[in-house]
DSSP file (Angstrom, degrees, kcal/mol; ACC not computed):
  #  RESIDUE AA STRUCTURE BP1 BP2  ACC     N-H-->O    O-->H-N    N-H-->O    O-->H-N    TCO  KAPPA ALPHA  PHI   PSI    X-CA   Y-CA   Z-CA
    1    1 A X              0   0    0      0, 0.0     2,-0.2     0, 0.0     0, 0.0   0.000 360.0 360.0 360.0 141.8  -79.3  -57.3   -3.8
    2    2 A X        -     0   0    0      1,-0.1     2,-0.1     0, 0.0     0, 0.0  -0.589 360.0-109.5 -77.5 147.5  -77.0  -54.6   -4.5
    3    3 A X        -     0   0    0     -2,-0.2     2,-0.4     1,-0.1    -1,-0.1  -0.375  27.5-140.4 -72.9 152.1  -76.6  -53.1   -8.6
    4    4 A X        +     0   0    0     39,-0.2    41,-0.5    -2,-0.1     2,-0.4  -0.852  27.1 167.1-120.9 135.0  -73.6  -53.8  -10.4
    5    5 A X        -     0   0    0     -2,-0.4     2,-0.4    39,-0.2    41,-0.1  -0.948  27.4-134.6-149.1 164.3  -71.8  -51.2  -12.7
    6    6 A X  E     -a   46   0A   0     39,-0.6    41,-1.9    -2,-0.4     2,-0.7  -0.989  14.7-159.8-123.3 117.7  -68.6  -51.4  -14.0
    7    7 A X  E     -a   47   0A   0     -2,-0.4     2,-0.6    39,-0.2    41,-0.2  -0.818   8.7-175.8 -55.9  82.0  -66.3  -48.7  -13.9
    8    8 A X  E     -a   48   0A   0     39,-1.9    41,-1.6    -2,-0.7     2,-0.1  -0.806  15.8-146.8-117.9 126.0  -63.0  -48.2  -16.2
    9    9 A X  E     +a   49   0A   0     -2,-0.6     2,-0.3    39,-0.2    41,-0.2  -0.344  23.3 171.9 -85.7 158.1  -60.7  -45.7  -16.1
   10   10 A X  E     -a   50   0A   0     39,-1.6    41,-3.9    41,-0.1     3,-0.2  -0.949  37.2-136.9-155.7 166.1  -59.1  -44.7  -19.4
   11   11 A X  S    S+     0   0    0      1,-0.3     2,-0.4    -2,-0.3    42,-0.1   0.725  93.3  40.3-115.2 -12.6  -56.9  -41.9  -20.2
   12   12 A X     >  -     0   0    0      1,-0.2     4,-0.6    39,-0.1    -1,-0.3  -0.996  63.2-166.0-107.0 122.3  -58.8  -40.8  -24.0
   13   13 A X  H  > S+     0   0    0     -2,-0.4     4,-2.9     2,-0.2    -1,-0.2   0.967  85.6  57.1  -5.3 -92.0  -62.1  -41.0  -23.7
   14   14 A X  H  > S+     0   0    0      1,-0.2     4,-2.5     2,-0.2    -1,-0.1   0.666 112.6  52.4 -43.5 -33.5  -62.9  -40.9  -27.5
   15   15 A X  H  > S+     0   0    0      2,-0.2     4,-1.4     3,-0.2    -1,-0.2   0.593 103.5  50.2-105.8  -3.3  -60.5  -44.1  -27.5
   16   16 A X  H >X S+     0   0    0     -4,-0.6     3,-1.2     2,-0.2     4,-0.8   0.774 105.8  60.7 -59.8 -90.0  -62.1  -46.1  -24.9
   17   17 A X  H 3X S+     0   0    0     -4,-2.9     4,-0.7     1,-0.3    -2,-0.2   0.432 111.3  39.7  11.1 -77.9  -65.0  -45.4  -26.8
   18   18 A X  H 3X S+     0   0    0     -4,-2.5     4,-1.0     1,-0.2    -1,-0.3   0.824 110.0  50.6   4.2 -98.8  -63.4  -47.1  -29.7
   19   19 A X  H <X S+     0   0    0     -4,-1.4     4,-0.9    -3,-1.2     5,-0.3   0.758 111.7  43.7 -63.0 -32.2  -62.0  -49.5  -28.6
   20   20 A X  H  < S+     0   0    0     -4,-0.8     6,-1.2     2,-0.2     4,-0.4   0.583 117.5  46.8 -91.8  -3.2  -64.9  -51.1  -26.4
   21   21 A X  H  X S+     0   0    0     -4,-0.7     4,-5.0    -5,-0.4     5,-0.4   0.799 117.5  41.0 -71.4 -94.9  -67.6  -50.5  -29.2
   22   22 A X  H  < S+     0   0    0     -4,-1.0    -2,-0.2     1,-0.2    -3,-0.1   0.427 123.9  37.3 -24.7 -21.7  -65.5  -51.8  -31.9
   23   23 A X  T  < S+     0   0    0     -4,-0.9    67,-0.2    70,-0.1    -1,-0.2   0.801 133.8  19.0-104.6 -49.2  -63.9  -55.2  -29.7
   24   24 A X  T  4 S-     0   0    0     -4,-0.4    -3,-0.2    -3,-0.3    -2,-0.2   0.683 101.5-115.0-104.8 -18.9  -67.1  -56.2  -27.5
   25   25 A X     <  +     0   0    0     -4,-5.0    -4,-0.2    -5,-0.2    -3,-0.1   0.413  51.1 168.8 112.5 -27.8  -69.9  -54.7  -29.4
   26   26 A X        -     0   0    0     -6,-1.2     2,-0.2    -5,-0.4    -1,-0.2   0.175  29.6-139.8 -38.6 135.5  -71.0  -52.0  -26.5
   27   27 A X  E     -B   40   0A   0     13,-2.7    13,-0.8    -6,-0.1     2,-0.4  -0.462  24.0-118.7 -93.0-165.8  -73.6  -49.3  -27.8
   28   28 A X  E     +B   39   0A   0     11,-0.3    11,-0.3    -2,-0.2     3,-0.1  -0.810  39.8 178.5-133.1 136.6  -72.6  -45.7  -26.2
   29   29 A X        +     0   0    0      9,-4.0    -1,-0.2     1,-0.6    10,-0.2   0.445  55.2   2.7-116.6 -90.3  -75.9  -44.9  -24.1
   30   30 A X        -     0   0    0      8,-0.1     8,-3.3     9,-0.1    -1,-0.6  -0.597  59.9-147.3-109.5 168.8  -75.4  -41.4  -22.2
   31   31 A X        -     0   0    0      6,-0.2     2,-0.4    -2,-0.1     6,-0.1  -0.969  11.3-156.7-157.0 119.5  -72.5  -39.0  -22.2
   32   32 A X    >>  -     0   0    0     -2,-0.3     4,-1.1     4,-0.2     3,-0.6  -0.878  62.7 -68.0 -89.3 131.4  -71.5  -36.8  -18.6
   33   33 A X  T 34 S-     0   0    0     -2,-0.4    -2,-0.0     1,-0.2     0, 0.0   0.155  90.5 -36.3 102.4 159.2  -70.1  -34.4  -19.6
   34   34 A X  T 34 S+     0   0    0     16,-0.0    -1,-0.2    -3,-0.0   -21,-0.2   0.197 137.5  42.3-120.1  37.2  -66.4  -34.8  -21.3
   35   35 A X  T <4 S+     0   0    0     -3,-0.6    15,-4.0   -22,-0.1     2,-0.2   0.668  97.7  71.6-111.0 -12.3  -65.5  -37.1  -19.2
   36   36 A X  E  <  + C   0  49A   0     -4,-1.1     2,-0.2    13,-0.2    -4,-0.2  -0.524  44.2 169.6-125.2 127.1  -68.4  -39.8  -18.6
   37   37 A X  E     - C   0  48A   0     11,-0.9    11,-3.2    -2,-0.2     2,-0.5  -0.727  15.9-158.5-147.8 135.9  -69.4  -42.2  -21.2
   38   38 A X  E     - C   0  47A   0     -8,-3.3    -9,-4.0     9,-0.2     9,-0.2  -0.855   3.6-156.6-115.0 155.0  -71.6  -45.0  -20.5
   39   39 A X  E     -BC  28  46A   0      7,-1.7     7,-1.1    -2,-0.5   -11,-0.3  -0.645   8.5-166.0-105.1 151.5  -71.9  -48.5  -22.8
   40   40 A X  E     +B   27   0A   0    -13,-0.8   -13,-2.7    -2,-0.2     3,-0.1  -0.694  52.0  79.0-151.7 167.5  -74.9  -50.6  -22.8
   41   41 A X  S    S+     0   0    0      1,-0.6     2,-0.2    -2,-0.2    -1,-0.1   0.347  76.5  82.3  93.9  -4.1  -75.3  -54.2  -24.2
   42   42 A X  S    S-     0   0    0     -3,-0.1    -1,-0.6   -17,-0.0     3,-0.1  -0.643  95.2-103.8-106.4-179.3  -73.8  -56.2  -21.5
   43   43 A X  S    S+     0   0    0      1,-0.2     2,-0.4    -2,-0.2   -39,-0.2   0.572 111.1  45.5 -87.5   6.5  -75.9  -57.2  -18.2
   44   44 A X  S    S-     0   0    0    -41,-0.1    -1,-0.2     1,-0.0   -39,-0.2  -0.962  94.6-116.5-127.8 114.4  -73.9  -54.4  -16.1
   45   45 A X        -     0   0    0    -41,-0.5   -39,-0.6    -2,-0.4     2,-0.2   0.194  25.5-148.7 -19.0 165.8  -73.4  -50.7  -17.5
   46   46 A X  E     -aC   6  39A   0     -7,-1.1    -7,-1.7   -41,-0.1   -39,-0.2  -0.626  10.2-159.1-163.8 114.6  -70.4  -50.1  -18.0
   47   47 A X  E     -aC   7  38A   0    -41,-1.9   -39,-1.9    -2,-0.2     2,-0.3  -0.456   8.7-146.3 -94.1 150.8  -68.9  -46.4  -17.6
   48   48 A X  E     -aC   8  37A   0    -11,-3.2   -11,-0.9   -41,-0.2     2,-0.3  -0.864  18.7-171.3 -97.0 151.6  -65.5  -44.9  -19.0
   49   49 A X  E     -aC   9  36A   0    -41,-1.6   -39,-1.6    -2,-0.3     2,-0.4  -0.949  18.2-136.1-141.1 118.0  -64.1  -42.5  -16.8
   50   50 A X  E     +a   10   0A   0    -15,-4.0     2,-0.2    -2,-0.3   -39,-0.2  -0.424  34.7 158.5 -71.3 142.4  -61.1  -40.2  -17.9
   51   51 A X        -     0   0    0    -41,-3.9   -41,-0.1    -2,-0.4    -2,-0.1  -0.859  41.8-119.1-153.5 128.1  -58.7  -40.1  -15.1
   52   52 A X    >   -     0   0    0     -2,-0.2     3,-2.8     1,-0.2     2,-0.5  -0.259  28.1-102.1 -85.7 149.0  -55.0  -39.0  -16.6
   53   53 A X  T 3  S+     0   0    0      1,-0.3    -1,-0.2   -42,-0.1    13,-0.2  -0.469 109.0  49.3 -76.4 154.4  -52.5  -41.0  -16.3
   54   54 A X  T 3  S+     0   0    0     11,-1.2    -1,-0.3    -2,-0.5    12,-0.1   0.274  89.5 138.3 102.0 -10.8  -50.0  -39.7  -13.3
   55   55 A X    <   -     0   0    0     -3,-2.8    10,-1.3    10,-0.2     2,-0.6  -0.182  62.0-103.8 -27.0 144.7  -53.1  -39.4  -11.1
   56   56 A X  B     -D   64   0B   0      8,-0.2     5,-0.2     1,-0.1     8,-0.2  -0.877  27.8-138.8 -43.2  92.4  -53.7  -40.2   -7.8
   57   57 A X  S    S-     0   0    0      6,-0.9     2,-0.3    -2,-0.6     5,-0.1   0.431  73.8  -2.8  48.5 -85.0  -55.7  -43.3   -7.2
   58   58 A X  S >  S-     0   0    0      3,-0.5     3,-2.3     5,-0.2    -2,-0.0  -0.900  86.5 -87.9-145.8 161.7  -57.9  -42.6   -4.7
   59   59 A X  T 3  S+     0   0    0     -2,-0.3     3,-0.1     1,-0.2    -2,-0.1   0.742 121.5  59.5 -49.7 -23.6  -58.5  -39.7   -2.6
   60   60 A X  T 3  S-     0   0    0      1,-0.3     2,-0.3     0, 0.0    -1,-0.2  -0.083 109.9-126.1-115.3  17.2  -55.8  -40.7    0.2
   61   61 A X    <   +     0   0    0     -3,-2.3    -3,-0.5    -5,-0.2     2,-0.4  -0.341  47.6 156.9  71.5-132.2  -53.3  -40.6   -2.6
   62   62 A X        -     0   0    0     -2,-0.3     2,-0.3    -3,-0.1    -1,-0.0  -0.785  58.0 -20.9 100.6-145.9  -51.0  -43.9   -3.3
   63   63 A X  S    S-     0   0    0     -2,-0.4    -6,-0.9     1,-0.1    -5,-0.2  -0.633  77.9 -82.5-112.4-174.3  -49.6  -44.4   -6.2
   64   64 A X  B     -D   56   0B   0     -2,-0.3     2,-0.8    -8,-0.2    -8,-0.2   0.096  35.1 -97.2 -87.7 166.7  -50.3  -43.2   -9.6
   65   65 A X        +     0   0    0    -10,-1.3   -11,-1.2   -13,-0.3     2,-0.5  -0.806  47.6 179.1 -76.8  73.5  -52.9  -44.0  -12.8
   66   66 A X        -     0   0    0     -2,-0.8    50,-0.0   -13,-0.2   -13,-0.0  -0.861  23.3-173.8 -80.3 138.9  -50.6  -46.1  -15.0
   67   67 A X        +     0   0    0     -2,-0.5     2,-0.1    51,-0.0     3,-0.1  -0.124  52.7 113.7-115.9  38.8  -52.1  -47.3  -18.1
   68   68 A X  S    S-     0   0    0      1,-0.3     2,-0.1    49,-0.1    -2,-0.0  -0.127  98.8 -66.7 -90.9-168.3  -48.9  -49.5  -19.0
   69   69 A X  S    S-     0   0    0     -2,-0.1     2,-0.4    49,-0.1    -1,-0.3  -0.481  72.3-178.1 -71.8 149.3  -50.3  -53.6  -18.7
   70   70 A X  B     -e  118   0C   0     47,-1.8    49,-0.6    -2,-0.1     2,-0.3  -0.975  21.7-133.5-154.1 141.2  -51.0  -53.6  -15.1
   71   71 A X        +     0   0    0     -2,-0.4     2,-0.4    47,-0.1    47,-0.0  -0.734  29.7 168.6-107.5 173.8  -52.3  -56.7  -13.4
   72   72 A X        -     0   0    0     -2,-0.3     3,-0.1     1,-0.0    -2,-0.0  -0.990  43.9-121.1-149.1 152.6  -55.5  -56.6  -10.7
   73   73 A X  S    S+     0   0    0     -2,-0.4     2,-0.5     1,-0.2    -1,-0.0   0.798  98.7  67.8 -61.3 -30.2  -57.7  -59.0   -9.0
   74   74 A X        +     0   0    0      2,-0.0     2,-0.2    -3,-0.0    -1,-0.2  -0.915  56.1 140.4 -66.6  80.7  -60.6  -57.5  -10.6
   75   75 A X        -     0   0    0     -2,-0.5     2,-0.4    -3,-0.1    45,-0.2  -0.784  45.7-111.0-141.3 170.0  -61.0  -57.7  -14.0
   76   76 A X  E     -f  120   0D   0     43,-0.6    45,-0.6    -2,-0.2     2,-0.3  -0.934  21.9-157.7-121.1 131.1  -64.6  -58.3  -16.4
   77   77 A X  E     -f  121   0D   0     -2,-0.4     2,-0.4    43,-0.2    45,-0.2  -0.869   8.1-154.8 -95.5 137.9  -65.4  -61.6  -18.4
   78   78 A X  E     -f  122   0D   0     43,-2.9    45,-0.9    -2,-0.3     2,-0.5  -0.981   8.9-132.6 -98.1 122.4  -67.5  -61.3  -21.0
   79   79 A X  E     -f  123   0D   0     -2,-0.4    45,-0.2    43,-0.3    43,-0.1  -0.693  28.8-174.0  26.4  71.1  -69.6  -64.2  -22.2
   80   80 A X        -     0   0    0     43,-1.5    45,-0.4    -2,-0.5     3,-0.2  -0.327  28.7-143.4 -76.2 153.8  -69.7  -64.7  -25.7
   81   81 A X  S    S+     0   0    0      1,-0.2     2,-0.4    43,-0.1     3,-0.1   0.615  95.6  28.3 -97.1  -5.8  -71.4  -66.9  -28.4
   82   82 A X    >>  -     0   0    0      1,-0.1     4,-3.0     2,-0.0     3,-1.2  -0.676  68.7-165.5-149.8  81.4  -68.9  -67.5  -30.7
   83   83 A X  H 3> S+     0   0    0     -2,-0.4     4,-3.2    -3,-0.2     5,-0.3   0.849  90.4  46.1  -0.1 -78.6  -65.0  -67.4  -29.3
   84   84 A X  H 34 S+     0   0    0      2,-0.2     4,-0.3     3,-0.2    -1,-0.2   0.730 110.4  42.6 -27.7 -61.0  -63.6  -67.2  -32.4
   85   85 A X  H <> S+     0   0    0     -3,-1.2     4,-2.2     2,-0.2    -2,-0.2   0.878 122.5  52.0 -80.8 -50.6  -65.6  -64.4  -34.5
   86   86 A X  H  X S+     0   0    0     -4,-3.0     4,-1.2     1,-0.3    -2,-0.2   0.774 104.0  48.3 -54.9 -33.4  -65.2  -62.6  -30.8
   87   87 A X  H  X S+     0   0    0     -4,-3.2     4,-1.4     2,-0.2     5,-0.3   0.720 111.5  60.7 -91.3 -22.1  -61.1  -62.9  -30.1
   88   88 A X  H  > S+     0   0    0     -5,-0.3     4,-2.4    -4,-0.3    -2,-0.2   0.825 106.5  44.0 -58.5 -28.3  -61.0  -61.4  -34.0
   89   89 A X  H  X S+     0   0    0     -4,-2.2     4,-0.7     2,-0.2    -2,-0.2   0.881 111.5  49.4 -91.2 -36.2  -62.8  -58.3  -33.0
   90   90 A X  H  <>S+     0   0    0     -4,-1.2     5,-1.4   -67,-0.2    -2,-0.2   0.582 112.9  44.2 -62.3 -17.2  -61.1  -57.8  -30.2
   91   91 A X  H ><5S+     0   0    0     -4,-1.4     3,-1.8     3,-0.2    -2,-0.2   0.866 114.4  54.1 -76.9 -56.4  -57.3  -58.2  -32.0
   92   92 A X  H 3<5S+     0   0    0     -4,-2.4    -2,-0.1    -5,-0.3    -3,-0.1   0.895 105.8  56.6 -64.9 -21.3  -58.8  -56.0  -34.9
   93   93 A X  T 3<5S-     0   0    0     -4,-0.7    -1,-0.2    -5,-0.1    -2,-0.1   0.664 126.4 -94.9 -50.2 -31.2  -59.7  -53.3  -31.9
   94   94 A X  T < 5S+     0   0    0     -3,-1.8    -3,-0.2     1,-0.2    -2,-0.1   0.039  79.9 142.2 108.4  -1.0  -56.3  -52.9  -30.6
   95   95 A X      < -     0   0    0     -5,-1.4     2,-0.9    -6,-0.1    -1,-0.2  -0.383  43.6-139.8 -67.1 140.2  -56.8  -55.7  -27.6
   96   96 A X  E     -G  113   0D   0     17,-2.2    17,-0.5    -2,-0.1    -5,-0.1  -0.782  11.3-132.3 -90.6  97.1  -53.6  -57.8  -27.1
   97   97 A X  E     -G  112   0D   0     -2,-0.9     2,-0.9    15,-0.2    15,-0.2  -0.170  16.4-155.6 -67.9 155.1  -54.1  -61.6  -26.4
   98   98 A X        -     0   0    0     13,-1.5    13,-0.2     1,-0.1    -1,-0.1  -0.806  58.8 -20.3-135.3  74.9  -52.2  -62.9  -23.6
   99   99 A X  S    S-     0   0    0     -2,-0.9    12,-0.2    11,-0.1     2,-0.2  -0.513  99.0 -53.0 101.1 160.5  -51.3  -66.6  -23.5
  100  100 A X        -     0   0    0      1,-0.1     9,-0.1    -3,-0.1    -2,-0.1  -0.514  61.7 -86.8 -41.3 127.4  -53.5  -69.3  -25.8
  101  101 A X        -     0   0    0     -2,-0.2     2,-0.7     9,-0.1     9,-0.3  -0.384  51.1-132.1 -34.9 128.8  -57.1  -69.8  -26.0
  102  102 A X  E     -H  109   0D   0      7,-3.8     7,-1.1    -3,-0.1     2,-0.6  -0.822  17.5-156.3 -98.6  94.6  -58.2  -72.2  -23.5
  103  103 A X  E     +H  108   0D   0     -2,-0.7     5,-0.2     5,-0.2     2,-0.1  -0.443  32.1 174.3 -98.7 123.1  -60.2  -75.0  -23.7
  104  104 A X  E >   -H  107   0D   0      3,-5.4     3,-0.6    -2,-0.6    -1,-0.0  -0.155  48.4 -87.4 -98.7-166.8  -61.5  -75.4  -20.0
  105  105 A X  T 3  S+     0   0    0      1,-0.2    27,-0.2    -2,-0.1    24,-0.2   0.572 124.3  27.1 -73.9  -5.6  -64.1  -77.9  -18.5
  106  106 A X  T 3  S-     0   0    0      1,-0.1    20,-0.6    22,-0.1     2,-0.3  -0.375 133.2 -39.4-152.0  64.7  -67.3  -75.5  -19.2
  107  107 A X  E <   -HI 104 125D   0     -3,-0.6    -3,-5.4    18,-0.2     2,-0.4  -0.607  63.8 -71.2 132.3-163.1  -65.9  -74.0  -21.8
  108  108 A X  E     -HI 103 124D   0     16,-6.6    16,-1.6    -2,-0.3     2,-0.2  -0.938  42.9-175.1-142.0 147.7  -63.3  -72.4  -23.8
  109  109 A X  E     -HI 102 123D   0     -7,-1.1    -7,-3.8    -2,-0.4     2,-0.3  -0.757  15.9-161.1-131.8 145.2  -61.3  -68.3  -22.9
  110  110 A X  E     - I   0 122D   0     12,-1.1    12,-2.6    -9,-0.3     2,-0.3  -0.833  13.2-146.3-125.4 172.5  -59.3  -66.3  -24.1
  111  111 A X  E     + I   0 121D   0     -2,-0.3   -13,-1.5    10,-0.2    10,-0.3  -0.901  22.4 172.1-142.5 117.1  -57.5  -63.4  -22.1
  112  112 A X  E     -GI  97 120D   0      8,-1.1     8,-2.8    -2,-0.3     2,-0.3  -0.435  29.5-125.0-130.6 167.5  -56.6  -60.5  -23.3
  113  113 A X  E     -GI  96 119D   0    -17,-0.5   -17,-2.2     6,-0.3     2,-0.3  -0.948  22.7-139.6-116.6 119.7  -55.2  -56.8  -22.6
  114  114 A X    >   -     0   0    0      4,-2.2     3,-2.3    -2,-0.3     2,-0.4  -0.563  34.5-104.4 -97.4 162.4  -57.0  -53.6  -23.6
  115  115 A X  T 3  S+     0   0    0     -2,-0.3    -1,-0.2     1,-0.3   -20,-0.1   0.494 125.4  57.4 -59.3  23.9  -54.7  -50.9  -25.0
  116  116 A X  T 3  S-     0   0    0     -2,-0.4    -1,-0.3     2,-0.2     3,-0.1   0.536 119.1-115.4-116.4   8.8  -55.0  -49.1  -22.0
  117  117 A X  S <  S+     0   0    0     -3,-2.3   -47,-1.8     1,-0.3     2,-0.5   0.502  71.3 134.6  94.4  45.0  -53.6  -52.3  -20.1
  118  118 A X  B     -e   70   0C   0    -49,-0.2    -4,-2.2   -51,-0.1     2,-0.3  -0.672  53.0-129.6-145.9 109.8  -56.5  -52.9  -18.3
  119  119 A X  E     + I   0 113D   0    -49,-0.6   -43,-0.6    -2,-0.5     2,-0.3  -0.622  34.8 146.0 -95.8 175.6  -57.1  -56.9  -18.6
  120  120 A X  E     -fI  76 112D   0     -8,-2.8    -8,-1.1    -2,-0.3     2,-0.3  -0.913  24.6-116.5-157.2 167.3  -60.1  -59.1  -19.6
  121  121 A X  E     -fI  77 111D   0    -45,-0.6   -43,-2.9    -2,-0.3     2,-0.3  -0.955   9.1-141.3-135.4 176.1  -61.6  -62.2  -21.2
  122  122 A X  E     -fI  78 110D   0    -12,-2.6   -12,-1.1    -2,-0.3     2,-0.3  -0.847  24.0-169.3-118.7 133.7  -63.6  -63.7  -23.5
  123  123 A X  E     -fI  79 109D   0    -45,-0.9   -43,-1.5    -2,-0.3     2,-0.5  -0.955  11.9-170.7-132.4 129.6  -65.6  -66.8  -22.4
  124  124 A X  E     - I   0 108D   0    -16,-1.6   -16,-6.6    -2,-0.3     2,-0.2  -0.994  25.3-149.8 -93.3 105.2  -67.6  -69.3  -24.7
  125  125 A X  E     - I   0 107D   0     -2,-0.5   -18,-0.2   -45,-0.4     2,-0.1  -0.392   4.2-137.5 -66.5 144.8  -69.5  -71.3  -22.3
  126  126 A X        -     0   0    0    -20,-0.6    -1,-0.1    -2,-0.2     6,-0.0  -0.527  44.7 -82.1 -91.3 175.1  -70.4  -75.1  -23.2
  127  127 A X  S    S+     0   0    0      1,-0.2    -1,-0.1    -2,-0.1    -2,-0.1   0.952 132.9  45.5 -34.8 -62.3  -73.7  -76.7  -22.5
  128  128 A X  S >  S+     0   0    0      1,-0.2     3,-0.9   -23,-0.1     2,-0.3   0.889  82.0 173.8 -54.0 -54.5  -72.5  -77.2  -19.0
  129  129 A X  G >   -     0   0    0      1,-0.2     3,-0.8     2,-0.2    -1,-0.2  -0.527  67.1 -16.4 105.8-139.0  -71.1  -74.1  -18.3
  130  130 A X  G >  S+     0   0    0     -2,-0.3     3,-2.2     1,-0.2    -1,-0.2   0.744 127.2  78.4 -66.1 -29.9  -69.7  -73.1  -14.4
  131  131 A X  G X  S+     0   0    0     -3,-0.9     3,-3.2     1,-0.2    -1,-0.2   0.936  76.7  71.9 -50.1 -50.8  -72.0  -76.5  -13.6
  132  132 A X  G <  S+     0   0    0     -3,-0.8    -1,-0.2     1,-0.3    -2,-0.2   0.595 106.3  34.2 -46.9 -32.6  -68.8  -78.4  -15.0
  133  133 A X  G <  S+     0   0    0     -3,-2.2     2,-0.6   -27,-0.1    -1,-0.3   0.091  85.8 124.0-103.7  25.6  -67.1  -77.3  -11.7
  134  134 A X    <   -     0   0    0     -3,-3.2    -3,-0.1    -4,-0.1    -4,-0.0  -0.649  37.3-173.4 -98.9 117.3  -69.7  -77.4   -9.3
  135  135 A X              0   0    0     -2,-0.6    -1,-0.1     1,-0.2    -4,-0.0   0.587 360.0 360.0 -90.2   5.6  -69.0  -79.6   -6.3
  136  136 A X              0   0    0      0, 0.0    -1,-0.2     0, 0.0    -2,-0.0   0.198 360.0 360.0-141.6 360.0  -72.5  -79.4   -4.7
């Protein structure tokens, strides 16, 4: 099986930083660099990377690094034990909540926006969990 890190591009550093300590809880583990910072305390690292906004993409160019709300297919849940205490820490952080908390069949989300517009959610699984949709 391949290893998972999570990349996320940000345009301050120091306020990534911030913001993902202060919302989710992340320690800061090693620092490239002044551009590099990686967060521990989830089951996948997870690096900050500045890249300004007005960049280029990718190497083959495209369009640019906006850090307005921006939506993607790709996005990280986190897994929480307590919903609640968790969508409070993330409002007091600077995250923007998107829509209502949701109480699903294995559980209950919220989904949220990080200031750099980058979205995510919050999931408090139930007993059942992802079994709650499992057709096999």
């Amino acid at each position: 099986m391949p290893g998972l890190l999570i990349n996320i591009d940000v345009p301050d550093l120091a306020a990534g930083e911030t913001f993902y300590t202060a919302a989710l809880g992340l320690t800061v583990g090693r620092r490239f660099d002044d551009d590099i910072v990686e967060l521990l305390g989830s089951d996948a690292p997870i690096y900050l990377i500045v890249k300004p906004a007005g960049s280029a993409i990718g190497p083959v160019g495209g369009a640019a690094r906006d850090y307005a709300r921006h939506w993607t297919p790709v996005h990280p849940d986190f897994t929480v034990a307590n919903l609640d205490t968790a969508v409070a820490k993330a409002l007091a952080a600077g995250a923007v909540q998107e829509g209502e908390t949701l109480a699903l069949p294995y559980g209950r989300q919220a989904m949220f926006a990080d200031p750099f517009g980058h979205g995510f959610c919050l999931i408090e699984f139930n007993d059942a969990g992802y079994d709650a949709l499992a057709t096999d």
